[in-house]
N, C-alpha and C positions, 0 to 999 in steps of 0.2 A: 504494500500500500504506500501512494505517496503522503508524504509528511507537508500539511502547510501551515506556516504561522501567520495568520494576521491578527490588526488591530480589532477590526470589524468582521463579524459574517451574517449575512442577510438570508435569510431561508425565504425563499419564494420570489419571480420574480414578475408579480404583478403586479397592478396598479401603486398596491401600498409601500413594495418591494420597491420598482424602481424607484416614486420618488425618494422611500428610505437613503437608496445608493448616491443620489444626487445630491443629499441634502448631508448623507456621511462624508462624501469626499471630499466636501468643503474643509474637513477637519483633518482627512488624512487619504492618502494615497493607497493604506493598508488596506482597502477592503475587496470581499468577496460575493457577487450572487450568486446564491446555490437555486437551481429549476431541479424538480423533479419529472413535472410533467411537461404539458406544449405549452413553448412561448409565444405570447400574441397578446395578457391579459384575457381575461373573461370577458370583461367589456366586450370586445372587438369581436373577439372570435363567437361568442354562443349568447351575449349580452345584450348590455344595451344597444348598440348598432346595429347586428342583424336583426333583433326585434322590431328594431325603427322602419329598418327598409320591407320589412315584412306590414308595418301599421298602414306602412303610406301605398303600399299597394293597396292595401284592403280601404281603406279610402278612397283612392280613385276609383275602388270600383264600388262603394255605396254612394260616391259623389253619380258617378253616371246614371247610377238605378235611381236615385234620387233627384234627379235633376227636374220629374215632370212635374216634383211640389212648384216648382218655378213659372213652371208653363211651359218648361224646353220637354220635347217627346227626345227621349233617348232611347234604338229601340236595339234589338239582339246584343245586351251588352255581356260578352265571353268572359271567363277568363282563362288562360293558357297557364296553367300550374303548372308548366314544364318552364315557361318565360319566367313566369313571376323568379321563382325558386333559382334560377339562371343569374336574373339579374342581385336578388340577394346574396348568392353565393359572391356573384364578383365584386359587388361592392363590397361585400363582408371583407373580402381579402383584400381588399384595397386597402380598409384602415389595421387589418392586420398587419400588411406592408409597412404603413406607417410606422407602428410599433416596434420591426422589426429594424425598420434605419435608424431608428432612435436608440434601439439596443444595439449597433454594430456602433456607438460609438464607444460605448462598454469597451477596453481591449480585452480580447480572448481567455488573458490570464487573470482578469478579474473576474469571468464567468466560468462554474462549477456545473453540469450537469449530473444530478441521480437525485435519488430521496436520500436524505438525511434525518439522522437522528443522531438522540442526545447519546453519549458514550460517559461524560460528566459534564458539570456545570460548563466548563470551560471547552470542551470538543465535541466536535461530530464527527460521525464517518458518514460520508457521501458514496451511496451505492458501495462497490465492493473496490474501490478503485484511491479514492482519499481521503485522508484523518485530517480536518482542520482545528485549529487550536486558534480559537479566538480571546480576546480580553472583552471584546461586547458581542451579544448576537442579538438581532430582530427579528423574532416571530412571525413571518407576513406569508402562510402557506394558505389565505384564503376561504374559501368553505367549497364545500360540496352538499348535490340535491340529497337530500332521504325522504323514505316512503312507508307508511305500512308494510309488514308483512303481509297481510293479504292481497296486496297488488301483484307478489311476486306469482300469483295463480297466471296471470297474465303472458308468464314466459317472456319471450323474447319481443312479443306486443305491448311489453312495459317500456316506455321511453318518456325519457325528462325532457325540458326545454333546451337542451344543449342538442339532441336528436334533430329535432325537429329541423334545423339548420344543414343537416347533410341530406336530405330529399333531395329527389330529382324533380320529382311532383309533389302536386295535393293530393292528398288521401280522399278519400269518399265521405269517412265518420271519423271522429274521436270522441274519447270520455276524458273529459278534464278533470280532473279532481285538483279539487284547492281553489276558490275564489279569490287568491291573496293577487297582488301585485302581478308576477307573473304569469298568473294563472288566466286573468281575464286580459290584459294585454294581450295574449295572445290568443286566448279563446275568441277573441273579438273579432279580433283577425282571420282568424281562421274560418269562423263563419263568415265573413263579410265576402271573403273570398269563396264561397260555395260548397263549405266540407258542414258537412251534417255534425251537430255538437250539442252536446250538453253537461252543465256545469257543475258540480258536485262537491260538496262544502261538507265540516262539520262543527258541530257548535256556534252558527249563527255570523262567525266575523266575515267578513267584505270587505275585500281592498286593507286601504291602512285606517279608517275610521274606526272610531271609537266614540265618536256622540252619534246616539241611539236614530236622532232627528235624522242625519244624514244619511245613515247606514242605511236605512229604510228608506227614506229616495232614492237612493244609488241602485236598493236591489229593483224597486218599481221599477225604474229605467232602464236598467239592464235587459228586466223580464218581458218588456216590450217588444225587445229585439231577439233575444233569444233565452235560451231553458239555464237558471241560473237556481240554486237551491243549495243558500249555504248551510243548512243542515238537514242532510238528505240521509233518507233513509236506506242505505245500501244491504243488501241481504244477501249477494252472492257475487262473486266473481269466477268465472271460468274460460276456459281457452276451447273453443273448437273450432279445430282445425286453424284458417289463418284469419282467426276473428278473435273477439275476446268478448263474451257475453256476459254483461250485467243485469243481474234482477234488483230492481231498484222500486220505492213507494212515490209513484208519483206526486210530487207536492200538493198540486190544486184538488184534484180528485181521489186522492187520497186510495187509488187503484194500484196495483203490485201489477210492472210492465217487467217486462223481458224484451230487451233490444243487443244488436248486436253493432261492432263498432270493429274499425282496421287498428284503431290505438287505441290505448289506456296511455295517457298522458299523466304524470304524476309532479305537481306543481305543491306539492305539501311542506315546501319548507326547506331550509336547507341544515349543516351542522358544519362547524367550521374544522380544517383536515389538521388536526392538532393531534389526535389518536391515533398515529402514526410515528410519532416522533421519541416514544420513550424519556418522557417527561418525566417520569418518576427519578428516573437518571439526574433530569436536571435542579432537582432539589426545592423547585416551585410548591407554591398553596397553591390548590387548585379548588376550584369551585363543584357544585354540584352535576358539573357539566363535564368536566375533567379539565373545564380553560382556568390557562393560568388567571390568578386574578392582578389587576394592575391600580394607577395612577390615572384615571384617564386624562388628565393635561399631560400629563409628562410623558405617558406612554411605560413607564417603567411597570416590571413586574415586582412581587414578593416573594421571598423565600418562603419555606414553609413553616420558619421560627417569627415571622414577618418582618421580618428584618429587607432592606430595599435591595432588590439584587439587580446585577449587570447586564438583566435579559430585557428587553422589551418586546411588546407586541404590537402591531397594527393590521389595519383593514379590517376584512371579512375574519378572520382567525380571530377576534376578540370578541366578534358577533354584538357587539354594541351599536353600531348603525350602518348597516351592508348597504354604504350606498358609493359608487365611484367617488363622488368630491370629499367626501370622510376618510375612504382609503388612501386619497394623495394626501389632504390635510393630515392625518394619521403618521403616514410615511413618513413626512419631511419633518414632524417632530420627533418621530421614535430614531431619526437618521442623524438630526440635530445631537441630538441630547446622548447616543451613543457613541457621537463624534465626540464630544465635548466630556463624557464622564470622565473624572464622578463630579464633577459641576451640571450641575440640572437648569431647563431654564421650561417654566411653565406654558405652554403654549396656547393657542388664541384657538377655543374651540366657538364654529361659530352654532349659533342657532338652528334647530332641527328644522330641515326643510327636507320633504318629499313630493314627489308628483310620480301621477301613473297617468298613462299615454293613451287612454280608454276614451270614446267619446260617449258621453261628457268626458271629460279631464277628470281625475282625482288630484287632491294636495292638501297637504295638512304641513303647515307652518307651527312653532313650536312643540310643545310638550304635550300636548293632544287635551281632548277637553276631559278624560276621566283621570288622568294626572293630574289636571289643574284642579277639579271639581274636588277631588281626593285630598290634595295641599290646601285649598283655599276655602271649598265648599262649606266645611263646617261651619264659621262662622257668619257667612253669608258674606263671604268677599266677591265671590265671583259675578262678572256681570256676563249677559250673553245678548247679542243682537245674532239677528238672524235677515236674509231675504231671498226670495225666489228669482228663479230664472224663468219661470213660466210666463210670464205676462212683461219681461225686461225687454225694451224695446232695438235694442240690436241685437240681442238674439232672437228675436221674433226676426227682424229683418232677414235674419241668415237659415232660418229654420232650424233653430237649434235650443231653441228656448226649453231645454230642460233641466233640471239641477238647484240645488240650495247651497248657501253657503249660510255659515255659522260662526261666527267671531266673537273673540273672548279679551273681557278685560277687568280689574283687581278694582275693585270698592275704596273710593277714596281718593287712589293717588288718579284714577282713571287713567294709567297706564294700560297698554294694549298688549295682550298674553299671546297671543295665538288664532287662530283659525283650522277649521275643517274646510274644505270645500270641493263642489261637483258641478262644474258648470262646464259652457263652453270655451275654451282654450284659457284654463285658469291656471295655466303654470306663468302664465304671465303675471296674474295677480298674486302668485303665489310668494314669485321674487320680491314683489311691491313690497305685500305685507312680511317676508321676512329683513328686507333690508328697516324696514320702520322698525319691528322686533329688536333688530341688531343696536338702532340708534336709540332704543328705548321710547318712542315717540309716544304720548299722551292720544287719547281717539278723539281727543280738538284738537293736536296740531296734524293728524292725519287728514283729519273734516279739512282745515286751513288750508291742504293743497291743490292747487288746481285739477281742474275735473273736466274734463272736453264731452263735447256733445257732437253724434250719438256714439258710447262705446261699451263693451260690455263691463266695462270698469265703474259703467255708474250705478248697477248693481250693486258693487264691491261698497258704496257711497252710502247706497241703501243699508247696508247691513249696519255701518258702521253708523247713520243718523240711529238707529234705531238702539244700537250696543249705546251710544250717547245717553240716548233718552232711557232708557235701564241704567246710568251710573248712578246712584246716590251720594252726589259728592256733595261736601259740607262739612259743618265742626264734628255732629255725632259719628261721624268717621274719618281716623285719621289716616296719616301716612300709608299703613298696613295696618292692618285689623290687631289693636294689643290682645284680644282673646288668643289668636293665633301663636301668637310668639316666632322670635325669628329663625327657628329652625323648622317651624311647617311649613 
């Protein structure tokens, strides 16, 4: 085996990884990325991007089928699942491309190929081939999908959303299972594009909402367009032949159907690839999960005496917010501060911002409303405005008038918390209201900014007149609610 000393070693070289590597070799020369698997990031290769090129086909072709709400006759509108899936692939490997020039500036000898694991705190052996001996290493091996065991009835017609991207074509059917983020992104898709589907949930959650209000418009809207049932009655899975038949309690009629599908799509979630590494080795606390537990400004981990040790983690492998701008923000502090140990320097985490790409739009801006409701609720801090997209007059214009949004703000200081929101193209307002989040803005100096006419942001206007007129500001309440104290 060869022998290597560095300062640094990076395990993973994705999103979180590179910028880890970028942001260690500010500090030193010594470092190493170890890949076990393909490089490209997740993003690029089975992620956000081929889902993207996947949504916008499926769009164009509900834009066409939809155009006669207009008065335009649009008529034999096809699609070619052999093109679609064509053009995805090659775009997909375009920004793979990308990824890949950005990693040839790496030199050679600073890239490791194999799986690694822990040998002791201080080494790994990479595959069968090199023992590296670092003084810091960064945790960034990302996550992977998991499923029930009963999906594996399914056989070799079980496939995750990473599948889906090496088709040639469209399939005929699939069974979705998972309502979450990726689950109806691409469910969405997939029907729009002409593959027969239905959506299969359990225990009621939808997307990334968590106020009751929303979830419940989201699923209304959904069910409009197609079969969506987040907690569904499933009673059997089996494979015949090259199908995979579900016996399932249909929602509305409350009837036991048997239908048969080309996929079991399995979108349940994912678990981050840390149970591979022989972390017992590496002398970490680990949680009830088996992840190391950390710092999260600093990105450092704990020993298991809890004493601060010389590992860190970021991205997907810490499972605290699997989102691409988390896993670089991540990176470039767990890459900083490995560069730099044992001097630490806190790093600037910003505000929870998510969107999902489903039309309506999903996005939820801060700490969600049953985190807030839960911190502030007891003593009747919380304020909530709410308004509809039904009757908003530029999405009436564009035929899209569906969706609610729900925004939240603290009794008193009338500081603005967060939002849920389902509307049309609301990752735009999503950014508004997280950069106001970020700057701490009051819901009068959000009212204070200007407001153009007609846009669907006067919606966004509505909610917030309304969260207004719900603040009880005045003496009987102060700053923060003293009932609360300041650690709720």
């Amino acid at each position: 085996m060869q022998q290597r000393e560095v300062d640094i070693a990076i395990i993973g070289a994705g999103s979180a990884g590179l910028s880890a590597w970028h942001a260690a070799r500010r500090h030193s020369d010594s470092v190493v990325l170890i890949e076990g698997g393909a490089f490209g990031t997740t993003c690029a290769r089975v992620g956000c991007m081929p889902s993207k090129l996947l949504i916008a086909a499926a769009e164009a072709a509900h834009r066409a089928r939809d155009a006669g709400g207009f008065g335009i006759r649009v008529s034999g509108v096809e699609v070619d699942g052999t093109a679609v899936m064509t053009r995805v692939k090659q775009e997909r490997d375009g920004f793979v491309g990308r990824v890949f020039k950005s990693m040839r500036r790496i030199p050679d000898q600073d890239r490791l190929e194999g799986h690694a694991r822990f040998v002791d705190p201080h080494t790994l052996s990479v595959g069968d081939h090199t023992r590296v001996t670092a003084r810091n290493i960064i945790i960034a091996t990302g996550s992977r999908p998991t499923w029930p065991g009963m999906f594996d009835a399914a056989g070799d017609r079980l496939i995750i959303n990473d599948d889906v991207f090496a088709w040639d074509d469209l399939p005929e059917s699939v069974a979705m299972f998972g309502p979450g983020v990726i689950g109806l992104e691409l469910g969405q898709a997939l029907h729009r594009l002409g593959v027969r589907l239905r959506v299969f949930g359990v225990g009621g959650a939808l997307g990334p909402f968590r106020d009751e209000k929303v979830r419940a418009s989201a699923e209304a809207a959904f069910n409009e367009e197609f079969y969506v049932d987040p907690d569904a009655r499933v009673e059997k899975i089996e494979r015949d032949g090259d199908a995979v038949v579900i016996t399932f309690v249909e929602r509305d009629s409350g009837e036991t159907l048997t239908e048969r599908f080309d996929y079991l799509l399995a979108a349940t979630g994912r678990r981050p690839n840390v149970d591979r590494l022989d972390l017992e080795k590496a002398g970490l606390a680990l949680d009830e999960r088996g992840v190391p537990r950390f710092n999260r400004f600093t990105l450092q981990c704990l020993n298991a005496d809890e004493s601060p040790s010389h590992l860190f983690i970021a991205g997907d492998a810490n499972q605290e917010l699997p989102l691409l701008h988390e896993a670089n923000s991540e990176g470039r502090i767990a890459g900083d501060n490995a560069g730099r140990f044992p001097e630490l320097r806190a790093g600037r985490r910003n505000v929870p911002l998510a969107i999902v790409f489903t039309e309506p739009q999903m996005a939820t801006v801060g700490e969600g409303y049953a985190t807030l409701e839960k911190r502030l609720g007891g003593c009747d801090c919380l304020a909530v405005g709410e308004a509809s997209f039904e009757d908003q007059g530029r999405a009436l214009v564009m035929r899209e008038n569906r969706g609610l949004m729900r925004v939240y703000a603290e009794q008193g200081s009338g500081q603005f918390l967060g939002a849920e929101l389902l509307g049309p193209r609301v990752e735009h307002m999503a950014h508004l209201l997280a950069w106001a989040l970020e700057q701490k803005l009051s819901v009068g100096q959000m009212l204070a900014m200007p407001w153009y006419h007609p846009v669907v942001e006067e919606g966004l206007r509505g909610a917030l007149r309304d969260l207004n007129a719900n603040l009880k500001l005045g003496p009987a309440i102060t700053e923060r609610c003293m009932e609360c104290g300041p650690g709720d």
